[in-house]
C-alpha positions as CSV (number, residue, x, y, z in Angstrom):
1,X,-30.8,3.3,-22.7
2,X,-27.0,4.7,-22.0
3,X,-24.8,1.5,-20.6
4,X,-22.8,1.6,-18.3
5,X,-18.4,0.5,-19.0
6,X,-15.8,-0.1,-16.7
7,X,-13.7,2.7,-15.9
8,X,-11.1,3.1,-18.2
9,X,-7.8,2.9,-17.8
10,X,-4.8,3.1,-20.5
11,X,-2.3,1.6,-17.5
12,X,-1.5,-1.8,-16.4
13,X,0.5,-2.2,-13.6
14,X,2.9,-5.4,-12.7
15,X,3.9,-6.0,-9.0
16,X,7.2,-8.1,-8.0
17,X,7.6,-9.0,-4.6
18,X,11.7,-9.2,-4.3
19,X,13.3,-11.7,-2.4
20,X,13.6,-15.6,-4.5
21,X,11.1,-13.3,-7.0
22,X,13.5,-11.2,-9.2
23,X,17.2,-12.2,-7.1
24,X,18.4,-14.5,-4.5
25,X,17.7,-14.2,-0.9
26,X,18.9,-11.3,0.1
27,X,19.2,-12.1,3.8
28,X,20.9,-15.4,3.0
29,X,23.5,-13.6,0.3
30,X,24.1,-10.7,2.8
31,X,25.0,-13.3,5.0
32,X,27.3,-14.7,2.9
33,X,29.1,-12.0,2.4
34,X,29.7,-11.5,6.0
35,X,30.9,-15.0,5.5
36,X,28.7,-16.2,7.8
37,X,26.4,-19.5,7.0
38,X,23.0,-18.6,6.6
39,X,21.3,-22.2,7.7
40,X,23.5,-22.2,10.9
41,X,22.2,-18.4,11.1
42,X,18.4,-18.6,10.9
43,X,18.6,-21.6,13.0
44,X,20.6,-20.5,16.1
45,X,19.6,-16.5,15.4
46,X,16.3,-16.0,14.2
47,X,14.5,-19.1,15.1
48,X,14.8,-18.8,18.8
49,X,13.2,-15.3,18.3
50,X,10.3,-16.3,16.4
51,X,9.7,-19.3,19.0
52,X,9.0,-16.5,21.6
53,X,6.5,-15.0,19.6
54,X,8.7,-12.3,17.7
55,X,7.2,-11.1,14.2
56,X,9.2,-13.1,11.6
57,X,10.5,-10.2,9.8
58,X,11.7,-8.1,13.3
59,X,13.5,-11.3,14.4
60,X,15.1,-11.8,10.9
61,X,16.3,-7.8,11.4
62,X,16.8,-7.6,14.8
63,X,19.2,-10.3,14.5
64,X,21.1,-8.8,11.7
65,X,21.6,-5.6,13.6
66,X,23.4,-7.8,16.7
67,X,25.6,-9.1,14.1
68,X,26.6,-6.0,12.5
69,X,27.5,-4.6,16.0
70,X,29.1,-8.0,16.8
71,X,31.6,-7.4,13.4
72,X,32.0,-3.6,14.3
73,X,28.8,-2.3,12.7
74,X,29.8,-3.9,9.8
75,X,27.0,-3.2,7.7
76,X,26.5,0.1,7.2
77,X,24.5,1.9,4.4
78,X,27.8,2.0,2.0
79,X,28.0,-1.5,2.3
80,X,23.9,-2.2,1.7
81,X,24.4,0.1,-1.4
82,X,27.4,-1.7,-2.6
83,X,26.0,-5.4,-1.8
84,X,22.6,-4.3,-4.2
85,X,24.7,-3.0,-7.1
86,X,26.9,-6.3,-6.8
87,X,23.2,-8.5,-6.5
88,X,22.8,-10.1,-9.7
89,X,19.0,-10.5,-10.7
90,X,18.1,-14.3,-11.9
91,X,18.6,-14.8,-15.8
92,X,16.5,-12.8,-17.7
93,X,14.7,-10.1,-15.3
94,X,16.6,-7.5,-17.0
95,X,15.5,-8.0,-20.6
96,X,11.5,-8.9,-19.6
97,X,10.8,-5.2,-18.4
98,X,11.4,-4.1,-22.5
99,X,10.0,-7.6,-23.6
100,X,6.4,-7.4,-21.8
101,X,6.3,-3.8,-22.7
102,X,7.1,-4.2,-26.6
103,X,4.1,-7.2,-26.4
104,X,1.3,-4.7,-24.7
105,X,2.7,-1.9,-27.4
106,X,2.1,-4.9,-30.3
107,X,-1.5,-5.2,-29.0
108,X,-2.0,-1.9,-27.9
109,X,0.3,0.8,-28.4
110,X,-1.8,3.3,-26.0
111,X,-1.2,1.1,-23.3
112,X,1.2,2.0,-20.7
113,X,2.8,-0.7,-18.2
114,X,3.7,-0.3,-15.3
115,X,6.5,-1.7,-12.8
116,X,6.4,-1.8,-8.9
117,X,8.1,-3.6,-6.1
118,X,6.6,-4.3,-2.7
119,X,8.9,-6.2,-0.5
120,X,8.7,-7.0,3.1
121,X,12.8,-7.3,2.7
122,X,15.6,-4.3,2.4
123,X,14.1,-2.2,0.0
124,X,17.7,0.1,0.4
125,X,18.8,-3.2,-1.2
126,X,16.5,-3.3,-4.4
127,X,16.9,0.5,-4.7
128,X,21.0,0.1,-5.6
129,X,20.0,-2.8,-7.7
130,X,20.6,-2.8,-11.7
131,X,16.9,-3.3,-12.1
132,X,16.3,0.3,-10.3
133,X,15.8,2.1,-13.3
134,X,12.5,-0.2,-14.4
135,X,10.4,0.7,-11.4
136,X,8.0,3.7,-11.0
137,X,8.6,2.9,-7.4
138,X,9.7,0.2,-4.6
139,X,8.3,0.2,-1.2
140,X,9.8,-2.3,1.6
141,X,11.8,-2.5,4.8
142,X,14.3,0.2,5.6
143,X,17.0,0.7,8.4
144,X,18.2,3.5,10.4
145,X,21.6,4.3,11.0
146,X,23.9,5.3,14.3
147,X,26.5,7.4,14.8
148,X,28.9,5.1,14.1
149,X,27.4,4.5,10.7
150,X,26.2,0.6,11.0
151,X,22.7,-0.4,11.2
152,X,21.1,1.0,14.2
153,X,17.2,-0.5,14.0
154,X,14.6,-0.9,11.2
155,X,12.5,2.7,10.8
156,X,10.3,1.0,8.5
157,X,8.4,-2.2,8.0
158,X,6.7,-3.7,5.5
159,X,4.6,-6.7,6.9
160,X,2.9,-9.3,4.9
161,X,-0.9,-7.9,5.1
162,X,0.7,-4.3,4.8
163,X,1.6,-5.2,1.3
164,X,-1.9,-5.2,0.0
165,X,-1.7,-1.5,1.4
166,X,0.9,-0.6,-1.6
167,X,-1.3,-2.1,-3.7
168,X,-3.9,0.4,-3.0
169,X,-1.5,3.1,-3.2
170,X,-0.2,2.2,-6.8
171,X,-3.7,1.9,-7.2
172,X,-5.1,5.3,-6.3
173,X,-1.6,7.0,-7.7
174,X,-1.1,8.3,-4.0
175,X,2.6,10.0,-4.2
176,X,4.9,11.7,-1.5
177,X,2.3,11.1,1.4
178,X,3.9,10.8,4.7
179,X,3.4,8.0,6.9
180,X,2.7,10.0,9.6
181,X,-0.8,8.2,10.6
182,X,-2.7,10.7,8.5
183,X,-2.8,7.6,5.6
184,X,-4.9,8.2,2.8
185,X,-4.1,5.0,1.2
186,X,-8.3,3.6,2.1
187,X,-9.9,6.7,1.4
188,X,-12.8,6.3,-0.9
189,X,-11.7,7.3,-4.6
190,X,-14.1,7.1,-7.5
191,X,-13.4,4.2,-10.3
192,X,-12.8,6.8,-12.6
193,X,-10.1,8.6,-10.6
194,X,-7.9,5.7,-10.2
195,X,-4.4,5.3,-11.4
196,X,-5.0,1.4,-12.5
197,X,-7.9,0.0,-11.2
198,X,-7.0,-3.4,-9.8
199,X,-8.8,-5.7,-12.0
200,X,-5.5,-4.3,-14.3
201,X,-3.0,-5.0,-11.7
202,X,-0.3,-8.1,-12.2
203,X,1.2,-9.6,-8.7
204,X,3.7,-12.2,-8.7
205,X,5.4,-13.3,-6.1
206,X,6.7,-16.9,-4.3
207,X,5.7,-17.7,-1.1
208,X,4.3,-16.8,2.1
209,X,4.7,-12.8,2.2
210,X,2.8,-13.2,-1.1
211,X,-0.7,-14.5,0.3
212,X,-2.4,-11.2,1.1
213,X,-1.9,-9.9,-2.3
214,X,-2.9,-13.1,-3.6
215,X,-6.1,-12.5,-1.9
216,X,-6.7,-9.3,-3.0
217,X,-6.1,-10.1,-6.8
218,X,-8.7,-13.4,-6.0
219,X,-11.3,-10.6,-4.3
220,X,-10.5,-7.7,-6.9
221,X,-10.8,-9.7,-10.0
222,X,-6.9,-9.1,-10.8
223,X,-3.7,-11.4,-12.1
224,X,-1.8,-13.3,-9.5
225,X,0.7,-15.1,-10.6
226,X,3.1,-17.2,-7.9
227,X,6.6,-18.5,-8.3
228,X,8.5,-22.0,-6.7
229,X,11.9,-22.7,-7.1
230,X,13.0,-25.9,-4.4
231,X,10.1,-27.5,-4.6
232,X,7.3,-29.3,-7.0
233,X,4.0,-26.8,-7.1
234,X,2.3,-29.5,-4.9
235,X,4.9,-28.9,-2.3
236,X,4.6,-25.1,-2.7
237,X,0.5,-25.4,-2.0
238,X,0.9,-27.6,0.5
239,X,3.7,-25.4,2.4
240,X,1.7,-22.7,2.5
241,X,-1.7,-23.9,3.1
242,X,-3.4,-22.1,-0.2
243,X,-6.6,-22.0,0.4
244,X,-9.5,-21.0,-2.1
245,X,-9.5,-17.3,-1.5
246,X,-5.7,-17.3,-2.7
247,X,-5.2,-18.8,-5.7
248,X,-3.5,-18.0,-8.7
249,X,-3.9,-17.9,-12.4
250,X,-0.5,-19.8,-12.6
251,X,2.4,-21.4,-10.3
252,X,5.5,-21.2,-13.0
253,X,9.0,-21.9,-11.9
254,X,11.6,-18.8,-11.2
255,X,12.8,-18.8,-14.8
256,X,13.0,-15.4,-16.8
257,X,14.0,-17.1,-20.3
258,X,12.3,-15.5,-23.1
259,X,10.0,-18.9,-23.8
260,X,9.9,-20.1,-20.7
261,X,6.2,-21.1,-19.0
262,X,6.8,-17.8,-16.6
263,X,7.5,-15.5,-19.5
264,X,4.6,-16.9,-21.3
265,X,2.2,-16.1,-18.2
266,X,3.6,-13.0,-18.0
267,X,3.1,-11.9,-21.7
268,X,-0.2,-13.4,-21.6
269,X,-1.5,-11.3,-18.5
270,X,-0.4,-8.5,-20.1
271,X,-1.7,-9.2,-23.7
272,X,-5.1,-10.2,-21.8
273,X,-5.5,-6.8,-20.1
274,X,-4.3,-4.7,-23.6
275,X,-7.3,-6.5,-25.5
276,X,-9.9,-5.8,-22.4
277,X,-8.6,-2.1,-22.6
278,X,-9.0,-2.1,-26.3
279,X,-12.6,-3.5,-25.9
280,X,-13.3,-0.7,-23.3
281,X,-11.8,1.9,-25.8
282,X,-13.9,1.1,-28.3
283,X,-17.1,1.5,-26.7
284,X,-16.0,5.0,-25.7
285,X,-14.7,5.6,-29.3
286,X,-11.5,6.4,-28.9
């Protein structure tokens, strides 16, 4: 009788979202450097958007572009460039790229891991960021620019369910495909064709942007992982209205400290999916 093993895969792949996941706000620490107050901002700019029925991350946008034309098309793409290299990450994001790697090398030094971003924020942000050189790649919201060199309008968005689409893209190692409406990112792709197959796939993120990925780690037997920072994790559920479907393996506070309960979750998902792999190798003998 010949069994049957799951396909294997020498990859693991961790997914950040990037806003109040790996830095600061970035909408509400652009703002600030506009010197402009960011509470008095969403609730007087963006929130009389949203109450007519704009998309949440089009009002956010759209009212960033009227104040960059307001302050003389302030922000251009030098200054989005210079704000991400001056973004410092939280505490300790830097040094847990090398620190998870180093613990799936310890368990298995065949395995390979991974780093994405998928943000439905300014990716151009992220991409000028000291973390850069980590990532095999960062998808997320990007501007165009006018004449005049400020931002102009948003050329392309990353909403909340289009995140999962990513997912499938790191998933099926789909590179330099146009997004021309010719997307290959559903096709069908035999298990042993994949890139990382999902079930070795890490997402963490913190909040509402989060829950389609969430999802899809729940439905393809993956590792989500969700963050809080203002709040107590009853107050994060609750917020959000988590339901079943969603869950997560952990809710750990945004701390990146090497023994902190995050780190541990981290090194743990990782160290989890090196053994499985092992396991699989084994019954192919390699």
């Amino acid at each position: 009788m010949t069994l049957s093993t799951k396909p294997l895969s020498n990859r693991i792949a961790v997914v950040f979202d990037f806003d109040d996941t790996l830095v600061p706000d970035t909408v509400d620490a652009l703002l600030s450097s506009l010197e402009i107050d960011a509470l008095e901002f969403r609730k007087n700019k963006i929130r009389p958007l949203i109450d007519k029925d704009w998309d949440k991350i089009l009002a956010r946008f759209y009212a960033l572009i009227e104040e960059s034309k307001r302050q003389e098309n302030k922000i251009t793409q030098e200054y989005i460039a210079k704000f991400g290299q001056n973004l410092a990450p939280f505490d300790g994001v830097t040094q847990m790229f090398d620190r998870l790697r180093q613990s799936a090398y310890e368990i298995n030094p065949k395995v390979e891991v991974e780093f994405y971003l998928i943000t439905c924020g300014m990716v151009e942000i992220a991409r000028h960021n000291c973390i850069t050189p980590y990532f095999k790649a960062m998808w997320g919201c990007e501007f165009s620019y006018g004449e005049h060199g400020g931002i102009e309008f948003v050329k392309k968005i990353v909403t909340h369910t289009e995140k999962t689409r990513y997912m499938f893209q790191l998933a099926k190692g789909i590179e330099g495909h146009q997004d021309d409406g010719k997307m290959f990112v559903y096709r069908d792709v035999s298990p042993d064709e994949l890139h990382v197959p999902l079930t070795q796939v890490i997402y963490v993120g913190d909040g509402e942007s989060d829950i389609p990925c969430f999802s899809l780690m729940n439905q393809e037997q993956g590792t989500a992982i969700a963050l809080y920072k203002d709040s107590t994790p009853e107050e994060w559920g609750r917020e959000l209205s988590i339901t079943q479907s969603q869950r997560v393996a952990n809710l750990a506070p945004v701390d990146y400290s090497e023994n902190s309960e995050l780190m541990q979750s981290l090194t743990l998902a990782v160290e989890s999916l090196c053994k499985q792999i092992s396991l699989q190798q084994l019954s192919v003998g390699e």
